[in-house]
N, C-alpha and C positions, 0 to 999 in steps of 0.2 A: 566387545562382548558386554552385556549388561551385569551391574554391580551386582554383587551377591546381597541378600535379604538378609535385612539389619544392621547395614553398614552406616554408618554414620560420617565419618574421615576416612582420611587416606593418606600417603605419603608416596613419595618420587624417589628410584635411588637410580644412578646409572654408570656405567661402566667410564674410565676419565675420557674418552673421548669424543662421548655426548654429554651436551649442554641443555637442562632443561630451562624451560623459560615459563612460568606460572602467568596467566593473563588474567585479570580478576576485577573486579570494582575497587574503589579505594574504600570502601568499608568490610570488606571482606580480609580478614587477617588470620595469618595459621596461628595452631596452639604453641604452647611455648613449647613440646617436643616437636615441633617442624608438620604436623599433620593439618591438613586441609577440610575444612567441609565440604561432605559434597554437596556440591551448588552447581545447579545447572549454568551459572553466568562462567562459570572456573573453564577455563581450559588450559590443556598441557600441552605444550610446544617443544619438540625436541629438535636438535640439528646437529651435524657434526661436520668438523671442518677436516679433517684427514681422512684420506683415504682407504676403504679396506685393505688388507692382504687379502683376506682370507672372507668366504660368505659368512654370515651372521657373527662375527666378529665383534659385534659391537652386540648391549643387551640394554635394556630400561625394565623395572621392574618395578609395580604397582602395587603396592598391600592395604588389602580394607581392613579396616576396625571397625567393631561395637560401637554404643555411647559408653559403656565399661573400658574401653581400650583396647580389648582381646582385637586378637589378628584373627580372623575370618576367613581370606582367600590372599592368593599373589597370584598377581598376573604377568608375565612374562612378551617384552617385544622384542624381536630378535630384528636386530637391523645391520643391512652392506649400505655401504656409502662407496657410489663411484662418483667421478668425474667426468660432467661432459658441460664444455664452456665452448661458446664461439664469441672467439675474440678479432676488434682490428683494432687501427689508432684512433682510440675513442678521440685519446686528448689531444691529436692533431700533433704530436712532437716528432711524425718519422718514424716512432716505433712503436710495433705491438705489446701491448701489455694485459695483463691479464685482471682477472677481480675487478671488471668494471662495473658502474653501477649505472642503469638504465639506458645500455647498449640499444635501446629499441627506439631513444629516442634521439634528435639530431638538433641541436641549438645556434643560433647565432650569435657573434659576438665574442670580444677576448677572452672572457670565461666560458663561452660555448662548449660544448664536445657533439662527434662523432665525427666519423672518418670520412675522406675526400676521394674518389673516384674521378680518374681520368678517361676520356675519350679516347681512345687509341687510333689514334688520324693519322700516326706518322707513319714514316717505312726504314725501318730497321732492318729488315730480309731483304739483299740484293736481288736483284730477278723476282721480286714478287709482284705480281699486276697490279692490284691497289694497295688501298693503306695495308697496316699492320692487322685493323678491326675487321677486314673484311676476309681474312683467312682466319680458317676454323681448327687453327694450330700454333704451336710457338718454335720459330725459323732461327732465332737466334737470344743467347742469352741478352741480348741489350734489349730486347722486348719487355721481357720481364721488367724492366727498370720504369717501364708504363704505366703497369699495373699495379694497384694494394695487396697489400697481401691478408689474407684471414689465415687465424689458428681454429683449427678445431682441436679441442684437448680431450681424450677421452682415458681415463685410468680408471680402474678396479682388479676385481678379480675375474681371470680368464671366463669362468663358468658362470656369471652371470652374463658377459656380451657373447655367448654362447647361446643363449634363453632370448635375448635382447637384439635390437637391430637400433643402430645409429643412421638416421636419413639426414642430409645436407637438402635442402630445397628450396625453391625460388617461388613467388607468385605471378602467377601467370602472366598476370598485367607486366609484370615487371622482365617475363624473359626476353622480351625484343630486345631489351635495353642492356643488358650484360652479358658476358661469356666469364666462365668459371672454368680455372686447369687446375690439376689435380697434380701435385709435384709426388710424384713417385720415386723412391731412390731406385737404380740399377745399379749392376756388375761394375759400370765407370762413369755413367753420366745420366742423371735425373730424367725422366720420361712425364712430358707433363700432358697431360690427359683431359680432354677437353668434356665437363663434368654438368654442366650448368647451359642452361641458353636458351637462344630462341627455340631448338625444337626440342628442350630436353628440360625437363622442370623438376626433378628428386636424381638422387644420386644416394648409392646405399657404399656405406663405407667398410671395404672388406676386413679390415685389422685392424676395430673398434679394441681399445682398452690397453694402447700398446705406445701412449701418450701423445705427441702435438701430428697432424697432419696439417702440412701445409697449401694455401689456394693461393691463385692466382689469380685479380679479379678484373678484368677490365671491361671498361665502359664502349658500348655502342653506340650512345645517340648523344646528343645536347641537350641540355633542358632546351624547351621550347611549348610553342604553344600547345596546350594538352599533356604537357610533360612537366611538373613542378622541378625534375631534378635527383628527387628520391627513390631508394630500388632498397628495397630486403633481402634478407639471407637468415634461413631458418636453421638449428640441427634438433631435431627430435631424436628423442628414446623411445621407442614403438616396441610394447609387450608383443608376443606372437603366441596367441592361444594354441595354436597349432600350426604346421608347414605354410599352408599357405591362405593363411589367415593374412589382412591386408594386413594389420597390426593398430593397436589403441596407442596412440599417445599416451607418456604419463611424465613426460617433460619437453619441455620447448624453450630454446634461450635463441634470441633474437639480435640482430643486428643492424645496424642502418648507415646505408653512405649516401652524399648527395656528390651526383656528378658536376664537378668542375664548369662551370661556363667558360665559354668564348668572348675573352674580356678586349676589347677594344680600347688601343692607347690613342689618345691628343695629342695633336704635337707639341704638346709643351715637354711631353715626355723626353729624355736625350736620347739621340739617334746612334742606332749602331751599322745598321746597313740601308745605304739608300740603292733604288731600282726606278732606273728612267729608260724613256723610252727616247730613238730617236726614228725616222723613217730612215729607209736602204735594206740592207740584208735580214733576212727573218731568222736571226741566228741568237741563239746566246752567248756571251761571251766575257770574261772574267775581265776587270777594268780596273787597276790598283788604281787610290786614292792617287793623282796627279801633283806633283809639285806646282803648286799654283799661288801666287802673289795674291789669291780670292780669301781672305781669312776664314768662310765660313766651310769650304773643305777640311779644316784642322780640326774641327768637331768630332769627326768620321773617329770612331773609337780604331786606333791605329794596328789592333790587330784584324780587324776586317775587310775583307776587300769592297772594291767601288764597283758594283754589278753594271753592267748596261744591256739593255733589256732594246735590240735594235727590233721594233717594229713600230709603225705609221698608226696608231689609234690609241684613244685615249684612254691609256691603263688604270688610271683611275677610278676610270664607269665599273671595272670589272672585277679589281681586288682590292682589299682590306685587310692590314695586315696586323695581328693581335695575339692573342698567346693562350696558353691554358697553365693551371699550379693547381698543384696540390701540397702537401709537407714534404712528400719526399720527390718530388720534380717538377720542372716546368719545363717548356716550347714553345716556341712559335708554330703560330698556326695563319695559313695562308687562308683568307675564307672569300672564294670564289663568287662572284654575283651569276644570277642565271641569266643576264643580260650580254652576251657573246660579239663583239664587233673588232674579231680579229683573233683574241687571245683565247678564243673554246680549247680544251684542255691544256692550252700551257703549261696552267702554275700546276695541274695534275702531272704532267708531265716533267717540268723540269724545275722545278719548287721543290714538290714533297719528296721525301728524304731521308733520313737520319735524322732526329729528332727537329724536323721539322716538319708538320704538321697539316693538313688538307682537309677544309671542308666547306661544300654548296648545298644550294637551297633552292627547288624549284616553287613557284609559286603555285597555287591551287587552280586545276586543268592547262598548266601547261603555258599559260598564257603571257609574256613578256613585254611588258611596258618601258617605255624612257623610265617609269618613275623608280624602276628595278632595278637600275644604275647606283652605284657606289657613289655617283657623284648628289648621289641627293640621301648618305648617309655619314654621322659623322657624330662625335661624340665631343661633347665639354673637358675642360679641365675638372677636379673636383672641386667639388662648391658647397656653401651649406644655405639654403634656400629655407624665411622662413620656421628659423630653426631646427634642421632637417638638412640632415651630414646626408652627402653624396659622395667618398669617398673617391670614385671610381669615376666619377664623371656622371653628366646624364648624355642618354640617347639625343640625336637631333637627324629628324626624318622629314625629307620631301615629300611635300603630301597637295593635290589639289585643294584640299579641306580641313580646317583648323580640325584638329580633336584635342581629345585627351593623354592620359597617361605619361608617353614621351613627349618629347617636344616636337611637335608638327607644324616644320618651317611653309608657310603659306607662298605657293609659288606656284599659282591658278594662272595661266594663260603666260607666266615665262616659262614656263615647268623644263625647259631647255637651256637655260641656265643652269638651274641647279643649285643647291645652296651651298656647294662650294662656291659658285661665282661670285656670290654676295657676302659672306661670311668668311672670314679667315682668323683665324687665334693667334695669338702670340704672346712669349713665354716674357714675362715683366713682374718685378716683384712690386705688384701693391699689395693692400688689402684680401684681392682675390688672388695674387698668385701670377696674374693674367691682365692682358689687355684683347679687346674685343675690335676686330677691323672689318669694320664694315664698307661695302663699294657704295658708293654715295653722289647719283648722277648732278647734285644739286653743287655738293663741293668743286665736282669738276668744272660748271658754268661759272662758280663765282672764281674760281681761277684764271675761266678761259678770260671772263670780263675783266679781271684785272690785267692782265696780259694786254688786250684790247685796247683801257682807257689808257696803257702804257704806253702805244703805239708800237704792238709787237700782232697787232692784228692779220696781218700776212705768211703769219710764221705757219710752216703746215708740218700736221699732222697726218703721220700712218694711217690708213684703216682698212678694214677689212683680211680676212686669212691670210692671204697671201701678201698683205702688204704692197697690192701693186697700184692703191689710190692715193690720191693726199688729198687733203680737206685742210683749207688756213682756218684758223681761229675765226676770222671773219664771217665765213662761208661757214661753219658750223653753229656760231651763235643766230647766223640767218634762217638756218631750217628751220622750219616752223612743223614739218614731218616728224623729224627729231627729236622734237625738244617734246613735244606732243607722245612720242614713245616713250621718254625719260623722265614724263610726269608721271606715268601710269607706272614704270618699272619702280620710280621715287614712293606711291604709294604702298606698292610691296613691301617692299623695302621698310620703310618706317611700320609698315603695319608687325610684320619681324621683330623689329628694333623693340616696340614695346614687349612683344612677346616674350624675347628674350632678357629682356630687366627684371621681366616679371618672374620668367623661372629658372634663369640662373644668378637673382639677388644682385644683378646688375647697377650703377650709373651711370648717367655721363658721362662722369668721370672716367670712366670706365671704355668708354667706346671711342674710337678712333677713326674716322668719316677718310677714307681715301677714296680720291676722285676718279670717277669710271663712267665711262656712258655705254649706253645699250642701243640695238637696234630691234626692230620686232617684226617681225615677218610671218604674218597669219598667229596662228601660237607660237610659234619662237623667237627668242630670244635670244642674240648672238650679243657679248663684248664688242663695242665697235673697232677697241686695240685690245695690243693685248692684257690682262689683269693679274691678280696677284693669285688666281687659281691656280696655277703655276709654282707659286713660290715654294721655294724650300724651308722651313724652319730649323734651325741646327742649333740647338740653344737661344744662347742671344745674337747669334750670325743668321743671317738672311739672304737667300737665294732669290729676289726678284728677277722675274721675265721682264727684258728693255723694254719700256711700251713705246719705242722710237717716237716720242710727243714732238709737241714744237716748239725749237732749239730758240733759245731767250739767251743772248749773253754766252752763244758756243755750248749751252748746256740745256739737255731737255728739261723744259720747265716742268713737267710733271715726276722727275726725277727728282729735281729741288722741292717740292713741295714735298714729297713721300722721306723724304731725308731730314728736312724739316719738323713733319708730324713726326718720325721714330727716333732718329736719333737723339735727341733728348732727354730718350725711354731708358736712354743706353743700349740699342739695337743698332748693330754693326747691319749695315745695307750693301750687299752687291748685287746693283745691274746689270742682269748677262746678257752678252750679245755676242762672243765669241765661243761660246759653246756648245748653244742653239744656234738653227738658221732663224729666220725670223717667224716662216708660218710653224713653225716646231710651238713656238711661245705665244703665237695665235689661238692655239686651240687644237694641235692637233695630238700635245705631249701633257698628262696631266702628271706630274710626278709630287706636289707638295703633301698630299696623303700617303704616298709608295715611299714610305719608309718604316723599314722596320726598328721599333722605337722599345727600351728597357723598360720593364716591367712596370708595375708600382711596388715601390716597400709595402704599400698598405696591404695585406692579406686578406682578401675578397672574403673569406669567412670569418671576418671581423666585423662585419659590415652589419649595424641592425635596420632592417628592415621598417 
C-alpha cells in the first residue's frame, strides 16, 4: 500500500516469532526512538523460523509519523509460515538432514557437498528378467538399499495446503535418467509407488502439511558421453486461483545428485575374487581356493570362493570388472564389452545378482571392432602427473591414433595384440606406488645372444598356440622375417613407452623391459610364446603363464631372467604350468584383468577435477 501524505518515519513492530531485518546504506541511521526515514534505498525484510499452528498467526505492524512525531496511519501484515524443504545427504555422511544450504548446488572435493545417486544395475528380485533399474517397481526391501533417499518436509496449517498444492518434479532432460518411489505407509507394509521418470515428470503430493514424505531415488544410466552425471529434483508451492487452474509457483527448493560412475580398479588394487577361464565344459562352476604349495593363491581374501569360469575364449576381450559407491553403499559391477566371442549374455546371465551389478555399451550403429575388446582397455594406478592428483588412476585405451584426453595406447597395425600384450602393472612400493612391465622384443634378443655367445644356442623354444613348434635360439636370432617384425612391434612399443612417462610421470626407473617377441601376420600380431597378458597379480604374489623358453642349466632361461628383473622388487613369481594346458596360456585364457579387486579408500567425490 502507498505511504500515507506527510509521513516522514516509520517504525517496525512484530509479533516474537518474526524477525525484522532493516537493509539500508551505512549512512542512513534510525532516530534515537527507533524510527526510520522513509527512504526509498530502506527496505524491510521479514522472516520467521517456526511454524504456524494456526493461518495469520503471526502479525508485523508498520506506523507512519509526521516531521512532529504524530502517528498518522498503522499498517498491519498478517502472516502463516509453512514448511516445505527438499532434503538428501547434502554432506555426503549417509544421512539426511535438513536446513541445507545451496541444495541446488553439487561440489567436488572433501569439503564438497551434495548427494551421490547410484545406478541400479544389480538384481536383488529373484525371478526378475533384468537388472533391478529396468523394472518400474520395488520387488524387495534389499532394493531400496540402492537407492538415496529424499525428504520432502511440508508443515503448517491444514487450510492453507487446502488452498495450496505441493508438486515434486523432474526436468525433462533429466527423466530418462532416474525413477522416484513414493514410500506410502499401509495397514502392514509400505507401498512404494513409482512417482518420477522416464514417462512421468510432476507428481502432486496428496497429504501436503502432515510433515516428512519419504522417496526413493534411483539411478538409470552412467554418466557418459552427453551425460555430465547430474539430475534434479524440484518441490514447488503452486497457488490455485481456482480448480483447475494449472497453478503459479510462489516457492521452489531444489535439489541435486550426481550419479556415481563406473570406477575401474588396477591391479595393483588387492584381489578378492579371481575368474578364469579354462576350455571343456560351457559350465559355471564354484572352485574353493585350492591348497597349493603356489604362495600367490593365499592372497585370495579367505572368505571368498576361487570361481572357475570353464569356457575356450578370451574373457578378458569381454569383461571388466569395477564397482559403483556412494555414502550409504557400494557393489561390484560387471561392465560387459559389446565385443561377444563366446561369453554373449553370460555375465548378464550368471554374474548379476544380489548386489552385484551389470552393465554394457553398444557402440554407435551397431558396429563392433577388435578395437571394442576389453583387451585394449585398462586403467593406471593413481598417480599425480605434472602436479595434478589422479586419484583413481587414468583411462588407458587402444586406439589406431594417438589423441587426446585419455591415454591412447598406439597400436596401428598390431592392434591384435592389444595393450594388454605390451603393458602389464605391478604392485611395488616406490615413489609411484608401482612398477610399469613393459614386453620388450629387443630384451628378449639380447637374452637370446647371450644364451648364444654362452653356447646354449641349440637350446629350443615353444612357439606358437598350440605349442606344437620349437625354434633353438640359433634359428630364431637367424630369422631375418622375425626380427624384421620385432623391429617394427619394438617401435610401437617405445613409441608407448614415451607416451606413458609422459602421462603417468613415469621413469626408467620406473619401467621394467620383459622379454617377448612377436610375430605379424598382415595386421596381426600374435606373442610368439606365451607372455605375461596372462598373469595374475595378487599383491606382491605373481601368477605368470610358463612361457616353456629354452631350458639353460634344467631351467627355462626366460624364467631366470623374469625372476631376476622382479624378484629384487620383492615380487614373489610363480610359473604355471600345471594348472594351464599349455595353449590355455597361449592366448586362449586371459584371466590377469578377471579379477575382481577392493575398492579404493579414496572416495571418487573427493576428487577435484
Amino acid at each position: 500500500r502507498s505511504t500515507p501524505r506527510g509521513a516522514a518515519s516509520f517504525d517496525v513492530h512484530a509479533t516474537p516469532a518474526v524477525t525484522v531485518h532493516m537493509i539500508h546504506s551505512p549512512t542512513t541511521k534510525p532516530t534515537i526512538d527507533a524510527r526510520w526515514p522513509l527512504d526509498p534505498d530502506i527496505e524491510v525484510v521479514v522472516t520467521i523460523d517456526v511454524t504456524s499452528r494456526t493461518v495469520d498467526d503471526n502479525q508485523v505492524k508498520i506506523s507512519y509519523y509526521n516531521r512532529e512525531g504524530n502517528e498518522l496511519a498503522v499498517a498491519w501484515l498478517y502472516l502463516t509460515c509453512v514448511d516445505v524443504s527438499l532434503d538428501v545427504d547434502l554432506s555426503r555422511s549417509g544421512r539426511v538432514k535438513s536446513k541445507g544450504k545451496d541444495k541446488a548446488k553439487w561440489t567436488w572435493g572433501p569439503d564438497g557437498q551434495g548427494a551421490v545417486l547410484l545406478v541400479n544395475c544389480d538384481r536383488d528380485s529373484p525371478g526378475a528378467g533384468g537388472t533391478d533399474g529396468s523394472q518400474a517397481d520395488i520387488r524387495t526391501p534389499a532394493d531400496l538399499q540402492d537407492m538415496s533417499v529424499m525428504l520432502l518436509r511440508t508443515q503448517g496449517p491444514s487450510a492453507i495446503f487446502a488452498e495450496y498444492k505441493v508438486v515434486l518434479h523432474v526436468p525433462e532432460t533429466d527423466a530418462d535418467k532416474v525413477r522416484v518411489f513414493h514410500a506410502i505407509r499401509g495397514d502392514s507394509h509400505p507401498h512404494y509407488k513409482p512417482v518420477l521418470g522416464p514417462d512421468k515428470l510432476s507428481y502432486v503430493l496428496d497429504r501436503a502439511g502432515h510433515g516428512d514424505s519419504t522417496f526413493y531415488v534411483e539411478g538409470l544410466a552412467f554418466p557418459d558421453r552427453g551425460f555430465s552425471g547430474l539430475v534434479s529434483f524440484s518441490a514447488s508451492l503452486l497457488e490455485l486461483p481456482h480448480k483447475d487452474a494449472p497453478g503459479t509457483p510462489i516457492f521452489t527448493d531444489t535439489v541435486v545428485f550426481r550419479v556415481a560412475p563406473w570406477i575401474m580398479t588396477p591391479n595393483t588394487q588387492p584381489p578378492l575374487e579371481v575368474f578364469v577361464c579354462r576350455p571343456g565344459s560351457a559350465r559355471l562352476a564354484p572352485f574353493p581356493a585350492p591348497p597349493s604349495p603356489h604362495p600367490w593363491w593365499r592372497c585370495l581374501s579367505p572368505s571368498r570362493a576361487f570361481l572357475l569360469l570353464l569356457f575356450p575364449v578370451p574373457k578378458q576381450d569381454e569383461l571388466e570388472f569395477g564397482y559403483v559407491e556412494a555414502p550409504h553403499k557400494s557393489f561390484p559391477v560387471v561392465f560387459d564389452s559389446p565385443r561377444n566371442r563366446g561369453l554373449k549374455d553370460f555375465a548378464f546371465k550368471k554374474i548379476l545378482g544380489p548386489d552385484f551389478g551389470y552393465v554394457t555399451r553398444e557402440p554407435p550403429g551397431k558396429c563392433v571392432t577388435s578395437l571394442d575388446s576389453f583387451g585394449n582397455l585398462d586403467v593406471s594406478p593413481p598417480v599425480t602427473v605434472r602436479g595434478k592428483e589422479y586419484p583413481l588412476g587414468r583411462i588407458l585405451i587402444g586406439s589406431p591414433l594417438p589423441w587426446d584426453s585419455v591415454i591412447y595406447i598406439y597400436i596401428y597395425q598390431i592392434y591384435l595384440v592389444y595393450i594388454s600384450h605390451i603393458i602389464y602393472k605391478v604392485y611395488f612400493y616406490n615413489m609411484h606406488g608401482f612398477r610399469l612391465l613393459l614386453a620388450s622384443p629387443n630384451a628378449c634378443y639380447q637374452l637370446f645372444r647371450e644364451q648364444q655367445r654362452q653356447g646354449h644356442g641349440e637350446a629350443t623354444q615353444f612357439i606358437g598356440l598350440k605349442g606344437a613348434e620349437k625354434m633353438s635360439i640359433d634359428e630364431i636370432l637367424a630369422d631375418e622375417s622375425l626380427r624384421s617384425d620385432n623391429r617394427h612391434v619394438q617401435r610401437c612399443i617405445d613409441w608407448n613407452r614415451d607416451l606413458l612417462k609422459q602421462e603417468l610421470g613415469l621413469s626408467e626407473q620406473d619401467i621394467v623391459d620383459i622379454p617377448q617377441l612377436f610375430v605379424l601376420t598382415d595386421s596381426r600380431a600374435d606373442a610368439l610364446f606365451p607372455d605375461m597378458v596372462n598373469m595374475l597379480v595378487l599383491g606382491r604374489h605373481l601368477g605368470i603363464p610358463k612361457p616353456f623358453g629354452p631350458a639353460v642349466g634344467g631351467q627355462c632361461c626366460l624364467e631366470r631372467r623374469v625372476r631376476e628383473l622382479l624378484e629384487p622388487l620383492g615380487l614373489s613369481c610363480t610359473f604355471i604350468d600345471d594348472f594351464f594346458s599349455y595353449h590355455v596360456l597361449a592366448g586362449d585364457v586371459h584371466c590377469g584383468t578377471n579379477v575382481r579387486r577392493k575398492p579404493f579408500a579414496f572416495k571418487w567425490w573427493h576428487a577435484v577435477p
